[in-house]
C-alpha positions, 0 to 999 in steps of 0.5 A: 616323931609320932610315928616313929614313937608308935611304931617303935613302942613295945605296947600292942598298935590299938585303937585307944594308942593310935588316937591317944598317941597320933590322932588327938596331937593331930586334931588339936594342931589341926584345930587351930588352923584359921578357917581358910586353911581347913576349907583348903585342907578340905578341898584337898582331901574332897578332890583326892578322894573322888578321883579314887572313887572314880578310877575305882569305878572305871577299873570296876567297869573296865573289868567286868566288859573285859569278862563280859566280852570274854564269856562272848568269844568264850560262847561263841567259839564252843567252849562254854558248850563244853564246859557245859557238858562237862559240868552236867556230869558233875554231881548237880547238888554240890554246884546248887550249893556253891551258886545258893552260896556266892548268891548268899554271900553277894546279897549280904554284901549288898545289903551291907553296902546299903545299910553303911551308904545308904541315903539316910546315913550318908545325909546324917554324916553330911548334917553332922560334918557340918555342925562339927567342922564347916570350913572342911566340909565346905572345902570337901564337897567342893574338892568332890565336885572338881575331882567328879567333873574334872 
């Protein structure tokens, strides 16, 4: 019914719709759930979300030894030697500035990463998780843990 409202709807989809139409009905029947059904829903959602974090990373893993071992027969066979000598005719000025331009873009990534993930705030989210809805929490550190070592 929500959905099918939301979407259907001539307004424009925005964030104060979304929450006004989908998110606070939900959050209040949610709300009303007893304690051991929120630390189950917790559990759930904890387990979940680790094991896409995990695969993630694997898939992350798995393709950067792909390349890796890759460029090695890629070096070892010649063909970067070639590629090599192919790219010292190219003016060296407009490969500066692409190598200055993804170094740039990888580092405002990483600073970006660190400034959303970082240890502070992640511990901050945790103490307010806590505060505002204990059984999840409790349920999504521990579905965390069985998805990590599972």
């Amino acid at each position: 019914g929500l959905l099918i409202q939301l979407v259907s709807s001539q307004e424009p989809l925005t964030w104060g719709r979304f929450k006004r139409q989908i998110f606070d009905p939900v959050k209040e029947r949610y709300d009303e759930v007893p304690a051991p059904g929120k630390v189950a829903t917790g559990l759930v959602m904890g387990f979940v979300a680790s094991r896409f974090v995990v695969d993630t990373a694997s898939n992350v893993v798995k393709a950067a030894g792909t390349a890796f071992v890759v460029s090695e027969v890629l070096n070892h066979a010649g063909a970067l030697k070639y590629v090599q000598h192919e790219v010292d005719g190219i003016d060296n000025k407009y490969i500066s500035d692409v190598k200055n331009s993804v170094v740039k873009n990888v580092d405002r990534y990483r600073r970006e990463v660190r400034r959303r993930l970082g240890p502070s705030k992640v511990r901050s989210f945790i103490r307010q998780s806590w505060k505002q809805e204990k059984s999840t929490t409790l349920g999504f550190a521990a579905g965390a843990f069985l998805g990590f070592t599972g």
